[in-house]
N, C-alpha and C positions, 0 to 999 in steps of 0.2 A: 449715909446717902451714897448711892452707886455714880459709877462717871457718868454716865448715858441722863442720869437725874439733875447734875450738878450741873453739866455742861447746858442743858433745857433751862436750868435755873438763871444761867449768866445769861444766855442766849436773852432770854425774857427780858433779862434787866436792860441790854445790849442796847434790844430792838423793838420791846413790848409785847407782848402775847399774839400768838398766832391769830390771825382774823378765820381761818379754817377749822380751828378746835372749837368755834362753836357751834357750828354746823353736826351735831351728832347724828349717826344716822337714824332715819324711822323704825319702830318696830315693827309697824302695818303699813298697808298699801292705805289705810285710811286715818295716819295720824296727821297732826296737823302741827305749827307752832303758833302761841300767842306771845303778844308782848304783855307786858304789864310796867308801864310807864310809871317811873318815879316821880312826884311830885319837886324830888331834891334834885338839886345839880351834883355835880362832880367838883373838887375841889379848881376844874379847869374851867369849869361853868360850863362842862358836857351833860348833855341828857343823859339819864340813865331807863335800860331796861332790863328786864330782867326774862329771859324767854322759863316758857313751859310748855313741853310734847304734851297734846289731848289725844283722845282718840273720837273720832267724829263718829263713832256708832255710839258711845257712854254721851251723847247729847252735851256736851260743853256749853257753858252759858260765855259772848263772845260778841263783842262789837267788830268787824271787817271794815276795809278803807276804802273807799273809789273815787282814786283821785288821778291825773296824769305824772308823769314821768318828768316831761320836759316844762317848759313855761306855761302856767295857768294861764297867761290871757291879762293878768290886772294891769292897768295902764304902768308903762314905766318913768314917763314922768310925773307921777301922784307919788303923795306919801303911803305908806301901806302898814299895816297891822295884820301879823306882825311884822317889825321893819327890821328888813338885812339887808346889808353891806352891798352894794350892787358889785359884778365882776367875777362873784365867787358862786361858782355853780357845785359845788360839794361840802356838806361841814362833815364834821366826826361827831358822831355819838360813842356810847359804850351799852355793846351789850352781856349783859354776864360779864363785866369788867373787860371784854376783848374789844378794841376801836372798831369801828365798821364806818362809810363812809356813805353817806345816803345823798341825795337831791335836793338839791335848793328847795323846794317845793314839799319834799316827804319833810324836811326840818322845820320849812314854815309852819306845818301841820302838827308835828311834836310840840311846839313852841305852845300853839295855840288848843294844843288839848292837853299838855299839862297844865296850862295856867287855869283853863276852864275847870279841870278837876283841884285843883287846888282852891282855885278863888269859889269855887262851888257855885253861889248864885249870886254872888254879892252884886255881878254887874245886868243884875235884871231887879226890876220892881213887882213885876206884874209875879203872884204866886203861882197862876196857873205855867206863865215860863222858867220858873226856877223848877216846876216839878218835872218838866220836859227835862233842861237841861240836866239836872240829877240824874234822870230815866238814861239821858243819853251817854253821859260822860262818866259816871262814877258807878255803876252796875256791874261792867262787863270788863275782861282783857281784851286785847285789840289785834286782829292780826291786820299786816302790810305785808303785802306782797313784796315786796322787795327788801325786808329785812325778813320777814319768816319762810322766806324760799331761798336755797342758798342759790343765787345766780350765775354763780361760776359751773356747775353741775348742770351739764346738759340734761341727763338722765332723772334727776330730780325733778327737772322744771317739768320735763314730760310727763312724770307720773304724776306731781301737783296740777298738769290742766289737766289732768282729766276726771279733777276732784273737784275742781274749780266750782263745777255747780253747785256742789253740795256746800261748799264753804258757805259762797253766797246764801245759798239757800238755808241755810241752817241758824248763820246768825242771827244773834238780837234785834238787830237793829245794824242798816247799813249808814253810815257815816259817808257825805256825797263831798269833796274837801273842794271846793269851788279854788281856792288861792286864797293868798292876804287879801283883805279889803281896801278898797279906794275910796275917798271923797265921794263917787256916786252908788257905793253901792247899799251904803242904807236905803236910798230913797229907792232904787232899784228894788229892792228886799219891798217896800211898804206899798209900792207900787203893783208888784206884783199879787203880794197879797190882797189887795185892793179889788185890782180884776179876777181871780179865783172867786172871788166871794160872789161875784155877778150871777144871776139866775138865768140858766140856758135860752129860755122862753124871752126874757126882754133882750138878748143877743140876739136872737132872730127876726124879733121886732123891729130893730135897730141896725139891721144890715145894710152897708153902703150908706150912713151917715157919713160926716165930718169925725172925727177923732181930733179938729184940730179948735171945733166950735163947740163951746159953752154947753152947748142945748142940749146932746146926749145922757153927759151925764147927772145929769137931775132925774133923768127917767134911769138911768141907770143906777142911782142909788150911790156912788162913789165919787169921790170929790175929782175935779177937774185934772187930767192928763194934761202938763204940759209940752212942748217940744223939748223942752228940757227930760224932763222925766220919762220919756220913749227912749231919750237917747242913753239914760242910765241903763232903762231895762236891758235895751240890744247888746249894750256894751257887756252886761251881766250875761247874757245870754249867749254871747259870742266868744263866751269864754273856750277852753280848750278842751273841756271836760264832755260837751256836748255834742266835740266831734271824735272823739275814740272810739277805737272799735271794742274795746275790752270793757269800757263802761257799761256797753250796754246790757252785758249779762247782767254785771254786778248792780243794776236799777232790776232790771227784770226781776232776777230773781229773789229780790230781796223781801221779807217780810214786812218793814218797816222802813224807814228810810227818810234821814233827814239831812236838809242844805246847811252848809256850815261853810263859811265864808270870814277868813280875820277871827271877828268873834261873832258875828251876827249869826243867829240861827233861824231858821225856818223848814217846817214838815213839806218834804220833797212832792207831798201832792198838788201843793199850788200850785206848781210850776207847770205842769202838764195842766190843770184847769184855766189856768191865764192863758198859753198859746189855743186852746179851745177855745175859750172865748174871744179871742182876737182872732183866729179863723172864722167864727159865726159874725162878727161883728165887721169882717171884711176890710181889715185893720191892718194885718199882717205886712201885706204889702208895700205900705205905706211906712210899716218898722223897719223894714226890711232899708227902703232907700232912704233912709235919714242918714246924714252924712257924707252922702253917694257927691262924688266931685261934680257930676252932671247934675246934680239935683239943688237946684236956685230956691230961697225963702221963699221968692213971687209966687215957685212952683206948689210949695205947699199949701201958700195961702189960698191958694185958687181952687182946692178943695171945697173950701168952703160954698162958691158960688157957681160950679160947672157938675154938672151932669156925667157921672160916672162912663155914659158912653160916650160922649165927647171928650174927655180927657183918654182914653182909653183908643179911639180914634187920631187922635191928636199922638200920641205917641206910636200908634202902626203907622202914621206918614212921615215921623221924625224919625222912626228907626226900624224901620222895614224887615232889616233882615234881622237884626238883634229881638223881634219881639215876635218873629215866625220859627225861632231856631228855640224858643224856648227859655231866650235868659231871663227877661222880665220875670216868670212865674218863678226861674229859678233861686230872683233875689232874694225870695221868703222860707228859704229851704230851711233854713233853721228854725223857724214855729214848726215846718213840716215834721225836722227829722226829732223835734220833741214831743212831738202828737204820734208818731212812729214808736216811740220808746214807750208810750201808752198800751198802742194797742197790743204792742208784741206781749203786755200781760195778759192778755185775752188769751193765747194759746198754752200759757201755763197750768192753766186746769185740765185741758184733755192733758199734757203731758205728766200730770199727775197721776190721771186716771188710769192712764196707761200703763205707770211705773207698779202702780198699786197692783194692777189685775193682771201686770206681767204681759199682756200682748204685745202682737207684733205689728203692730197697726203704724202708721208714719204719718207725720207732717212734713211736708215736702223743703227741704233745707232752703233752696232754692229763695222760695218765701219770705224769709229771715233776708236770707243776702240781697235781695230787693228792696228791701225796708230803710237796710242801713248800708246801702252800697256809696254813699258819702262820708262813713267813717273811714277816721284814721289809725295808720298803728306803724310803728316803727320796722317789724320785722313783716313781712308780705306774707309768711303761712298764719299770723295770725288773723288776717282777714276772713280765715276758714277756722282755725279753731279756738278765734271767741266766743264764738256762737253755737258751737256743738251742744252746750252744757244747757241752751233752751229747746229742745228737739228729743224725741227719745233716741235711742240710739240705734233704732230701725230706721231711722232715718240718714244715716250717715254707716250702715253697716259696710265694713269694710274700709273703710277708712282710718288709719294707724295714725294717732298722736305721736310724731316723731321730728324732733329739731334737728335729728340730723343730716333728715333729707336735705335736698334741693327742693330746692321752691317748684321749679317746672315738674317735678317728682309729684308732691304731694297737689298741686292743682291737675295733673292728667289724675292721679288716684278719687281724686275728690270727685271730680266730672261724671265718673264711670260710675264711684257710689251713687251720686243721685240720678245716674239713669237706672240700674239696678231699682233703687226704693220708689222711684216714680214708675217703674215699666213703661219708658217713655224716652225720646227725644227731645225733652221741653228744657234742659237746660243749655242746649246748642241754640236757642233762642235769646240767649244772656251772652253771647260774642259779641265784645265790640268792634266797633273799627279799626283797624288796624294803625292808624296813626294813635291811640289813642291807648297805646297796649305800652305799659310801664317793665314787663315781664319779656325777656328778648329769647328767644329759639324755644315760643308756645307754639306747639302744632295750631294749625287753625281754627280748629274744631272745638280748642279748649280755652274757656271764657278766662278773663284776663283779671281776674278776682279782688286785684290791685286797684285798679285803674275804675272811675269813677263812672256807669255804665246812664250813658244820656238818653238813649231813649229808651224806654218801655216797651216791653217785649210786648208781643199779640198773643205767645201762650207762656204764662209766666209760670205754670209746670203746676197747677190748683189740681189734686184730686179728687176726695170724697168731704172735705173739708170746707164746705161752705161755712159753716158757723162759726167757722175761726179766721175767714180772713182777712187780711188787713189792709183798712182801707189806708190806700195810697194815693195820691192827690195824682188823676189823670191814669190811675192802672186802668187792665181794659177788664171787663167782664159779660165778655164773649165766648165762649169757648168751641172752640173750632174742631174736628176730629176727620183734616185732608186725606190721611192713612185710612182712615178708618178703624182705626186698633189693629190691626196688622201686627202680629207679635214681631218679636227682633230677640236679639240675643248677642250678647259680649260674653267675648273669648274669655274661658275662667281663668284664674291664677294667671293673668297676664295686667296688671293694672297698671305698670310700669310704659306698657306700648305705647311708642305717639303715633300709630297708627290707628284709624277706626273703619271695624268692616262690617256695611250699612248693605242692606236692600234699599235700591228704589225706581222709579219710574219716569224716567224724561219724560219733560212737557213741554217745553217752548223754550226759545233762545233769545237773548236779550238785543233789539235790535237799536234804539233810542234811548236817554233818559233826560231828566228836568227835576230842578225843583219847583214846588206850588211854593208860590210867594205872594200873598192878594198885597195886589199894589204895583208887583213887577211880574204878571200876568204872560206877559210877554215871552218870558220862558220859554212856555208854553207850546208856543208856534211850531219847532218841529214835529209836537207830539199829535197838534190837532185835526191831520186827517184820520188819525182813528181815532181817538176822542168824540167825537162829532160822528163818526160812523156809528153810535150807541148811542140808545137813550141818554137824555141831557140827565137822568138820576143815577146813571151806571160813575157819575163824576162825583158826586159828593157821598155817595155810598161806599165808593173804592178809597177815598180818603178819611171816613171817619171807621173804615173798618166795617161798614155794613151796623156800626149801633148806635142806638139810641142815646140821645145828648142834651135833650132839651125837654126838661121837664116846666110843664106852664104851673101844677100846682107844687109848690115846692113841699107840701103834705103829703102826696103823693106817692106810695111805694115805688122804686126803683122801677123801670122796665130794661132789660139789660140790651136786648134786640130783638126781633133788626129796629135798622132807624125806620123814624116815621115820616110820615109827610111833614110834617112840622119841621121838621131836621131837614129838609129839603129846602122849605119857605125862609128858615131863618139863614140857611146859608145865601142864598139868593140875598137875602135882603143885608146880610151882612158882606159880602162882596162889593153890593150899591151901595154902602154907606162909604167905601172907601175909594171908590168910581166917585162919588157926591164931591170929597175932600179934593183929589186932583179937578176937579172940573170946579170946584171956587175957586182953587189956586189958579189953576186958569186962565179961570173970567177975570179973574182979578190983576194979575200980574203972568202975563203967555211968557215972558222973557224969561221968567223963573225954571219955567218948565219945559220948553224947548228942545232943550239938548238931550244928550243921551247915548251913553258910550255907543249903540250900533250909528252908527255915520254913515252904512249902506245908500246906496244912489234911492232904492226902492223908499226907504222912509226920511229923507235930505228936505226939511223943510216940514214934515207934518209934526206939527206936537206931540211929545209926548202922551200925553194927554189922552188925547184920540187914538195912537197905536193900542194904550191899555185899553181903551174903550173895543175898541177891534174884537179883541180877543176875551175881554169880557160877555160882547153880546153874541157871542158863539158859543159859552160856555153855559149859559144862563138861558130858561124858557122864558118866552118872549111872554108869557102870562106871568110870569114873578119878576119882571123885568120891570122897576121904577123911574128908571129912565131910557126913555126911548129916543131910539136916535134924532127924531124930529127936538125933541125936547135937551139937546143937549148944551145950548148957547142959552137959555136960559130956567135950568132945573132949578122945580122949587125944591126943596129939600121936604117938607111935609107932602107933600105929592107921596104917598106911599099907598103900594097893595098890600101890604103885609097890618091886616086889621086886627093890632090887640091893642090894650093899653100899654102907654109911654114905660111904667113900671118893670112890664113882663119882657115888653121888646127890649130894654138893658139888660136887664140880669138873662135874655137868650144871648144877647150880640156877646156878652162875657164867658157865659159858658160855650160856645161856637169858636171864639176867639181860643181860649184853655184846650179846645179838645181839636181845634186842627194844629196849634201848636205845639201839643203831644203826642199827637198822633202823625205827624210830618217832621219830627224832632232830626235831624240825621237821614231823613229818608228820602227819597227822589220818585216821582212818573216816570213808568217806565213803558214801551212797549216794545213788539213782540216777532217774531218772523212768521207766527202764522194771526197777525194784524192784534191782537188780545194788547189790554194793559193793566197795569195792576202799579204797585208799590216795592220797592226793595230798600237796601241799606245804602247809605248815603255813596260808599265807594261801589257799585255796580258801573258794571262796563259792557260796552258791546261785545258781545260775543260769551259773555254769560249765560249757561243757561239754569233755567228754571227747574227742581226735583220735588216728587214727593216722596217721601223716606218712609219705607216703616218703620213702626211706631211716632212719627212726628206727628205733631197737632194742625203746621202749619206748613205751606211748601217752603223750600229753601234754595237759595242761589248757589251754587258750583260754579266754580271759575275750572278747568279740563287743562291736567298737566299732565296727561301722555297715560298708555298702558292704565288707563279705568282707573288712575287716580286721580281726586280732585282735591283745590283749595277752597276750604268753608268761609265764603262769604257773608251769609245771614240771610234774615229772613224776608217772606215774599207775601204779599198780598195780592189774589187772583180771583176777581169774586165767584166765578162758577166751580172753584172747585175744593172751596172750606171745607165742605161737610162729607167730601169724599165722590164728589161726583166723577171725578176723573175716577177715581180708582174700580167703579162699580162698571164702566164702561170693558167689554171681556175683549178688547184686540190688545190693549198694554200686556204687558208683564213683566214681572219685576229683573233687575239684573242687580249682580254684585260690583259693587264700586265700594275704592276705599278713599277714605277724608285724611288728608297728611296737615 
């Protein structure tokens, strides 16, 4: 034995074998490693595995992991299966005999799929679940990310995501590792499957029932949901796994896919047909606040006996601004962002087709980042390249898989590819607010990929893809073209610039702004002599976007716009329902409502009450108007013009209620220096002015910091000039302005 041998030899005994010698390098850009889990321990009661390089073009047969990093989510004072030591956030394994030291959670996971493949089926009865479990656990090798990627390897990790999809996509069978299991999360597991099994058609039937009354479910076929049993599912459901950003590839693209929790198993399709059906069933919501500190037993019980728009009413006058700003809707975001993970399989098959026949056709990235702009992830560039590996790669051309950018690097690179693959300005429509930007010294212009993006853009950058897109609870489906297609162009081989050099065309200067708030109306007031210089429909038209919102037959084919008369009718009459509630309070109790931060000499003494009423009956035509001012000391509440059934007039007042508090999320009234008014982003300010860009969809607000630069503020809604009417008009013309 030579020294350099012997000396390797002690060194080993010293200190144990290098943790880096097992990391061998690949021999292709497409090899992969699996594990292959020992049933035995280590004489130290360490897990053993034992790695082997495949190559993913010879087709490897391979179960893949998707699980989180950090803490699953299972309650930490319950007992758990399987149960570790609290404190200690690292164990050691061994793999190929070298220690490697993996995550509380990647070892709960070894624990619990070696014992699975060991004990085989023993802890099931049913034969149809011992043949699943066998299919799942004892078939395939298994890769994890975080022991079959060497971590320490910047250069590695790069060149494994950009294989990522294929992993996924390739394997047997994805393994979805929820955590250990708690005390509730059987019932959660049977509950869940419970609601999956429900037939679409009696969900719809059974829309805006009780969920907390006996009576549903008899017609629904499944045993009684109790308060208990909602609270296991949510807790199941709020676990950590269903907020990352990296999971959602590894669901997407998987061919198969099953939940595995402790030891409890179950096929990952339930889980998206349970949040379907408790969206049809109008349920969600109500999962959403269980538990909520604000949310009292009495509150639920009252379910049972009040009328969805009276409770629904009852909470705009208890929390005005919380249920116009969009939090209510937002409580339910996790059925949302699971019904999300759904549909984003719908685009899987053109991205097939596309792979297959080689074109260059694209799905707009953008898309995807909208779906799951609520997930989370540790490193900020993976917010962008989770998601690459569902999109072709005309879709993100020009964009370089690389860790060892800077962040503000790879989010301006990112920006540029999707205006490139869009031919378009539609993702400067995904800038948020600048309080809201997690990412510090981002040009303006470039959206904040991190940071959790609250309202909904007016062009969320949809091409030629209608049949693939994804419906998102409150997107708009409008589509506007203020430029006109007006080509544009970025500067090539410059993707690094935080500068961007834009065509476009001054329109108006921002002279006023307000938020709509029905309830605190009052606002208002500086905005309404031009308000009121316009038709009384030029007001609810400019706030819902110009579309259509209210459908009376819910059979109905979509109409997407413009809005209708109806959509006129039920804002009116949804406005009076919340004029109705201040005016019982009242009549009932004036002392209550009296006061009112302006203390002004001009309103010193008149109720509250009546100031909103003021400005209500200016906003409103005095023919949809159900309370007239004669009538205001003693309205009757059935006193109504708005003639449909009790049934149709809730489920409008709800969709009215959803589509102005999505559509005004963040955004303010604004007007204008030549008298116009429209909509902008929540931070607009006087002296802003109004642009249309080529290639935008939508105009945009500039904030003017010297020498033809400007700061990108966001976007604008203007109703005469959507569709390009300014631009058709031959005295403008265009100038060069750059966005810092």
């Amino acid at each position: 034995m030579d020294e350099l041998a012997e000396l390797a030899q002690l060194m080993e005994k010293e200190f144990g074998p290098r943790v880096d010698s097992m990391y061998s390098t690949f021999p292709n850009r497409t090899s992969i490693r699996l594990l292959d889990v020992s049933q035995d321990l280590d004489p130290n009661d360490r897990i053993q595995c034992q790695i082997k390089i495949v190559d993913l073009n010879h087709a490897p047969k391979y179960s893949a992991l998707s699980y989180t990093w950090g803490d699953p989510g299972a309650n930490p004072d319950d007992e758990h299966i399987p149960p570790l030591p609290p404190g200690k956030d690292e164990y050691e394994i061994l793999c190929d005999g070298h220690p490697l030291k993996v995550t509380k959670n990647c070892y709960a996971f070894l624990l619990s799929f070696r014992k699975a493949k060991a004990t085989d089926t023993n802890h099931q009865s049913s034969r149809k679940n011992a043949e699943f479990i066998e299919r799942t656990f004892s078939s395939y090798l298994i890769w994890i990310d975080a022991i079959c990627i060497n971590q320490s390897s910047l250069g590695e990790r790069s060149s494994q995501v950009r294989i990522m999809d294929r992993i996924y996509r390739q394997a047997q069978q994805v393994i979805v590792w929820l955590g250990p299991s708690d005390s509730s999360t059987k019932l959660a597991v049977q509950v869940i499957a419970n609601l999956a099994n429900i037939p679409i058609k009696k969900c719809r039937e059974l829309f805006m029932t009780s969920p907390l009354s006996t009576d549903p479910y008899e017609r629904l076929g499944i045993p009684t949901i109790s308060k208990k049993d909602f609270m296991s599912v949510k807790a199941l459901l709020e676990r950590s796994w269903f907020a990352r950003s990296w999971t959602v590839q590894e669901y997407v693209l998987a061919r198969d896919t099953v939940l595995f929790c402790g030891t409890l198993i179950l096929p990952f399709r339930a889980v998206p047909d349970a949040a379907r059906n408790l969206a049809l069933l109008g349920w969600d919501h109500l999962l959403a606040s269980l538990g909520d500190e604000d949310i009292e037993e009495t509150d639920l019980k009252a379910e049972e006996s009040v009328t969805g728009t009276t409770q629904m009413l009852r909470g705009l006058h208890n929390s005005k601004e919380d249920f116009f700003l969009g939090r209510a809707t937002a409580k339910s975001s996790f059925v949302g962002a699971i019904l999300s993970l759904h549909y984003l399989k719908r685009i899987q098959a053109e991205v097939s087709r596309e792979r297959w026949l080689n074109t260059k056709d694209n799905i707009p990235l953008q898309m995807v980042l909208l779906a799951t702009t609520h997930k989370q992830c540790f490193n900020p560039v993976d917010k962008i390249y989770a998601f690459l590996g569902l999109l072709p790669e005309a879709s993100w051309d020009g964009l370089v898989v690389d860790y060892s950018m800077a962040t503000q690097d790879v989010y301006i690179q990112a920006t540029r590819a999707m205006m490139r693959a869009t031919q378009s300005l539609s993702i400067l429509s995904y800038v948020e607010e600048r309080p809201l930007r997690t990412i510090s010294d981002l040009p303006s212009w470039v959206p904040d990929f991190n940071a959790v993006r609250s309202p909904l853009p007016l062009d969320w950058g949809l091409t030629t893809y209608a049949e693939t897109m994804i419906p998102i609870s409150g997107q708009r489906m409008v589509f506007f073209n203020v430029s006109l297609s007006t080509p544009f162009s970025i500067e090539p081989n410059n993707d690094s610039n935080a500068k961007l050099s834009v065509k476009g065309m001054w329109y108006d200067k921002v002279v006023e702004t307000s938020r709509f708030i029905p309830g605190n109306l009052q606002e208002l007031a500086p905005l309404l002599d031009v308000i009121t210089s316009f038709p009384r429909e030029r007001l609810w038209r400019t706030l819902l976007a110009d579309e259509h919102v209210i459908a009376l037959d819910s059979n109905a084919p979509p109409v997407t716009f413009p809005a209708q008369e109806i959509d006129g009718q039920m804002f009116a009459y949804y406005l009076s329902q919340t004029q109705w509630l201040m005016l019982v309070e009242l009549n009932s109790d004036p002392a209550t409502i009296e006061t009112h931060d302006d203390d002004s000499p001009e309103n010193s003494g008149i109720p509250y009450a009546l100031r909103e009423y003021d400005v209500f009956e200016e906003l409103i035509d005095p023919a949809l108007n159900p309370i007239p001012r004669f009538m205001i000391d003693c309205y009757d509440p059935w006193i109504e013009t708005l003639n449909l059934p009790q049934d149709i007039k809730e489920r409008g007042l709800q969709r009215m209620a959803k589509a102005l508090s999505v559509r005004m999320l963040d955004r303010v009234l604004l007007t204008t220096e030549k008298r116009r008014y429209g909509t902008g982003m929540m931070s607009t300010k006087k002296g802003d002015e109004i642009w249309v860009l080529a290639g935008a969809k939508v105009p945009y607000i500039l904030r003017p910091k010297g020498y033809g630069e400007y700061e990108f503020v966001g976007e604008a809604y203007m109703h005469d000039i959507m569709y390009g009417e300014f631009v058709v008009e031959k005295e403008h013309v265009w100038s060069d302005i750059t966005l810092v």
